[in-house]
NUVO-249585 format. One line per 5 residues: number of its first residue (from 0); for each residue z, y, x of C-alpha. Coordinates in nm, 4 decimals. Example, Ala and Ser with C-alpha at 12.3 -4.5 7.8 and 13.67 -1.06 7.14 Angstrom:
BEGIN
0> 0.7800/-0.4500/1.2300 | 0.7140/-0.1060/1.3670
REM end
This chain:
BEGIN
0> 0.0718/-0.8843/1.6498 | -0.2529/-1.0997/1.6871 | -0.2922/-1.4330/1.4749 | -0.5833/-1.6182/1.4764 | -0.6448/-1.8502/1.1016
5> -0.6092/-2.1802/1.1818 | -0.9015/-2.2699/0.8897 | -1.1639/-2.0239/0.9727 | -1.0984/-1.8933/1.3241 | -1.0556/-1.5232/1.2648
10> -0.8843/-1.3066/1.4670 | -0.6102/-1.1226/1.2748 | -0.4273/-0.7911/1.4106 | -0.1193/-0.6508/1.2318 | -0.0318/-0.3321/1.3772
15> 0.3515/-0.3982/1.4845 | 0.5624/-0.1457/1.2515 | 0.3885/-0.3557/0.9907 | 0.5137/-0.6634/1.0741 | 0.8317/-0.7200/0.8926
20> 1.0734/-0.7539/1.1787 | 1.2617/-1.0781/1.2249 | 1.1569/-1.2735/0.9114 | 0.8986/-1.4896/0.8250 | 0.5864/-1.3627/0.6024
25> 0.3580/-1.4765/0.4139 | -0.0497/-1.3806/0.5628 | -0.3619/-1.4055/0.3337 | -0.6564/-1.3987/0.5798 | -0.9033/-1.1467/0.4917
30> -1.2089/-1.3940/0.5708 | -1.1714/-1.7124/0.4458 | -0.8728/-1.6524/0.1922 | -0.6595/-1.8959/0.3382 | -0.2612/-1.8539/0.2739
35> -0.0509/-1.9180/0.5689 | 0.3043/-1.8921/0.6920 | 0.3784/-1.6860/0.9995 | 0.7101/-1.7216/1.1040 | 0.8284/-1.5579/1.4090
40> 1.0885/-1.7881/1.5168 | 0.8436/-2.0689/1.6043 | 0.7211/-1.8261/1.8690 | 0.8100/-1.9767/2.2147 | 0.9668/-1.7569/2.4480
45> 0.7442/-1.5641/2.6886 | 0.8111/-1.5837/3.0512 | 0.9559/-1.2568/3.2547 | 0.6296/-1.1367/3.4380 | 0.7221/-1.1765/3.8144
50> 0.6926/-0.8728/4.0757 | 0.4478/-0.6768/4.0159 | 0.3507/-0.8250/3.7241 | 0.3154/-0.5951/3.4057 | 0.4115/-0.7647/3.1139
55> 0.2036/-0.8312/2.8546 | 0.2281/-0.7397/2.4131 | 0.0415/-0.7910/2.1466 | -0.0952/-1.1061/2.1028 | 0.1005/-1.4238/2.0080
60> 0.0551/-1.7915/2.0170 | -0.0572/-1.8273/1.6840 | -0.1363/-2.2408/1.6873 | 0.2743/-2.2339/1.7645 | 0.3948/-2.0022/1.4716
65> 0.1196/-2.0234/1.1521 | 0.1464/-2.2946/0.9820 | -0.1015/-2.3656/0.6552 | 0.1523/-2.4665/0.3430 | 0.1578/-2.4883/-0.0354
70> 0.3365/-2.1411/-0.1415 | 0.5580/-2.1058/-0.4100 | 0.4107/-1.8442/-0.6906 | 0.7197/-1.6327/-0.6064 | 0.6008/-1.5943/-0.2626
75> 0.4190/-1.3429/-0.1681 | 0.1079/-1.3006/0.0895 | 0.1000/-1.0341/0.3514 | -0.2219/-0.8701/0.2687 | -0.4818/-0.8025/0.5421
80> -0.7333/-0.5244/0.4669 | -1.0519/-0.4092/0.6427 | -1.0105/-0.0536/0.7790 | -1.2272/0.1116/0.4941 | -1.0601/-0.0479/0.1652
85> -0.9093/0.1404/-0.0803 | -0.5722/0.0403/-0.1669 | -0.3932/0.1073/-0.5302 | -0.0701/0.0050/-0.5777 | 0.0038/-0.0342/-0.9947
90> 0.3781/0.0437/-1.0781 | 0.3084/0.0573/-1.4724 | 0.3362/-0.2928/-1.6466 | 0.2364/-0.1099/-1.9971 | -0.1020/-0.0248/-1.9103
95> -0.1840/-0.2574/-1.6105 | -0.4854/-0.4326/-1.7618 | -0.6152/-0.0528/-1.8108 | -0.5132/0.0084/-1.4806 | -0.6906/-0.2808/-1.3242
100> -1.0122/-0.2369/-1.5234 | -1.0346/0.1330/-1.3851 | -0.9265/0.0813/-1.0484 | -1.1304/-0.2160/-1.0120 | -1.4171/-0.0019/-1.1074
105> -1.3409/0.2508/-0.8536 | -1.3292/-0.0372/-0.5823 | -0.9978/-0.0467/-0.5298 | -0.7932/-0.3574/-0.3751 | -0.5099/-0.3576/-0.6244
110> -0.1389/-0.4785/-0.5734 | 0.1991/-0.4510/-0.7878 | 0.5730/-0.4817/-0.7686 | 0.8706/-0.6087/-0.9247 | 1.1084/-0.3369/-0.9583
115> 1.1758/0.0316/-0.7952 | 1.3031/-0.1060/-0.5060 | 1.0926/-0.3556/-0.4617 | 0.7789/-0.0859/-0.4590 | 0.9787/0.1246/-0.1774
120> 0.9877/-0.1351/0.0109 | 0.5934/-0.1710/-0.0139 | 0.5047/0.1625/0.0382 | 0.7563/0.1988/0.3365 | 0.5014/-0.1052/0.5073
125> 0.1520/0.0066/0.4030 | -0.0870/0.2913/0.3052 | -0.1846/0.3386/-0.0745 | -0.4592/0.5722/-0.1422 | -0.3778/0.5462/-0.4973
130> -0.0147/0.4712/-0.6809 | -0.0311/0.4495/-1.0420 | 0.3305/0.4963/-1.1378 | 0.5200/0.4897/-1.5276 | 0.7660/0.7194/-1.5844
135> 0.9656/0.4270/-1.7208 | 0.8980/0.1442/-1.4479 | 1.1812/-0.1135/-1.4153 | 1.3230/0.0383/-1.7186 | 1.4972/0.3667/-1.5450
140> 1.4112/0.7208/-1.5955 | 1.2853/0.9169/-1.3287 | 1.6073/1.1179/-1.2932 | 1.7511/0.7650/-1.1683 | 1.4703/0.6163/-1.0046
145> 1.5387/0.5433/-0.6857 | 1.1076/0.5445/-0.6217 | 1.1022/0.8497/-0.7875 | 1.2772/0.9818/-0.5299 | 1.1509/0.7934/-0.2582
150> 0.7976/0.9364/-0.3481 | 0.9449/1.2836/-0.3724 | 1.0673/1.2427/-0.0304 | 0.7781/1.0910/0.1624 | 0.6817/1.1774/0.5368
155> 0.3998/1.5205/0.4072 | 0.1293/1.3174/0.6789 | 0.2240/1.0270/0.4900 | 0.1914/1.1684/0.1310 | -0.0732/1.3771/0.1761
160> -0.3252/1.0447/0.1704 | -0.1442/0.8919/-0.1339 | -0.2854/0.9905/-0.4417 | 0.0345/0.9614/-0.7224 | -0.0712/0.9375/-1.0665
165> 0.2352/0.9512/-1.2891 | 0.2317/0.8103/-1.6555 | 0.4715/0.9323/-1.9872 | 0.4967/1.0107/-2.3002 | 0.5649/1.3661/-2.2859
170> 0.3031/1.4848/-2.0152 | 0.0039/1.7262/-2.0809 | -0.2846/1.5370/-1.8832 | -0.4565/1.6940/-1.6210 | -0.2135/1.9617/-1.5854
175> -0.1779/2.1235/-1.2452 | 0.1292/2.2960/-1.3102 | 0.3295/2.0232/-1.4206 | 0.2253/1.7491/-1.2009 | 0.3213/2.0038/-0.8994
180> 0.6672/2.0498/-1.0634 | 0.7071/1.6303/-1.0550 | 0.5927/1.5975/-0.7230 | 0.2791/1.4291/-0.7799 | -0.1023/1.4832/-0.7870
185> -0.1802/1.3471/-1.2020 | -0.0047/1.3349/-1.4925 | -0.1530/1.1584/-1.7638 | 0.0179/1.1608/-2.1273 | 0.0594/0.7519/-2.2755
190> -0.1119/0.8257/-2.6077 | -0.4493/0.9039/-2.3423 | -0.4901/0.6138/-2.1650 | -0.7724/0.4852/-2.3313 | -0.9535/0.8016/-2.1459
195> -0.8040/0.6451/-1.8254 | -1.1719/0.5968/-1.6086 | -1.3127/0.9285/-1.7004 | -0.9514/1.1191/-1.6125 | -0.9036/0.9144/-1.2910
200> -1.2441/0.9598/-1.1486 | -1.2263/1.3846/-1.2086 | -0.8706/1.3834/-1.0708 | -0.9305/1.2049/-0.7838 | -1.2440/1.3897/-0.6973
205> -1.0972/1.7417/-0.6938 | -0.8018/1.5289/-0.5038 | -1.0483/1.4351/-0.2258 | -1.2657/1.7746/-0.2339 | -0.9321/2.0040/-0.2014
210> -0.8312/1.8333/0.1333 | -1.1610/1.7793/0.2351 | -1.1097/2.1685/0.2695 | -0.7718/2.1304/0.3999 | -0.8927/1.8710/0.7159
215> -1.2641/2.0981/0.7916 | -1.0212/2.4002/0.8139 | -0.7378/2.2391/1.0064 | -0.9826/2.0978/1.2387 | -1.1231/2.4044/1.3015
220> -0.7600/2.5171/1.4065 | -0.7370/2.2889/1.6378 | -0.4267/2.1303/1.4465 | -0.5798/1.7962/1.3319
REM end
């Protein structure tokens, strides 16, 4: 889907499995910050290309189906990002501001969520180089998290470019061993958060130097 802002002229392009299908969204333009509402059933119906015609996708009227608005805080903007912005998405309301201060650091773009199930549905619709996730978030366990398991069970091409850092109270931090056994790449005990930077920045670095491996040697396979 192509949308052009209707303040600042830029041309937007949603790739189309991101587009929530059938619903309205809310679009913050990267440029000029601008909120607007894109909804899809203002979009006038496209003529059947004739004979020998090939019919065209992709691009939309946008002047017919954005509209600027007021949005209610409760509504929330379908972020754009450029193609090299880190993404983090923070699932850990007891240590957020910690979270923010060392992601933000990092140069991360940072979002949130409401609940479990409202983070699945995020990470079905975008990339997250980096998910900062409580053991405790939306006051379940992990044995009954439903994004517990939804992490557990993501696509391996998918997962193998999010970074999962998970949070508790009875991890040993920086162990190898028992972040593999939880499915993740971090595990960080509560009581050391206030070491959060300095963990996050050698995690993350051996994160990006083992598969930095992993791609030179499938690549010289062939397989990538």
């Amino acid at each position: 889907m192509q949308i052009t802002c209707s303040s600042c002229s830029r041309e937007i392009n949603i790739p189309d499995d991101k587009v929530p299908q059938g619903q309205a969204f809310n679009l913050t333009c990267p440029g000029c910050k601008t909120k607007m509402r894109v909804d899809q059933h203002l979009q006038p119906p496209q003529p059947a290309p004739g004979f020998g015609e090939e019919e065209e996708g992709g691009a939309v009227d946008a002047a017919s189906m954005v509209m600027d608005e007021e949005f209610d805080d409760n509504d929330e903007a379908f972020e754009i990002y450029d193609e090299h912005d880190k993404i983090a998405l923070i699932l850990d309301k007891k240590n957020h501001d910690l979270w923010t201060t060392a992601l933000t650091e990092l140069e991360y773009k940072l979002q949130s969520a409401k609940s479990p199930e409202h983070a699945v549905h995020k990470l079905k619709f975008n990339q997250y180089h980096v998910v900062a996730f409580h053991e405790n978030f939306g006051d379940t366990t992990l044995e009954s998290s439903p994004l517990y398991e939804y992490i557990k069970d993501m696509p391996m091409d998918t997962r193998r470019k999010t970074f999962v850092a998970l949070i508790g109270g009875n991890f040993k931090t920086l162990d190898h061993m028992e972040a593999l056994a939880h499915s993740v790449n971090l595990v960080i005990n509560q009581n050391e958060m206030d070491q959060l930077e300095t963990i996050l920045k050698k995690a993350t670095a051996e994160n990006d130097n083992f598969y930095k491996v992993y791609r030179e040697t499938m690549t010289a396979l062939g397989k990538l």
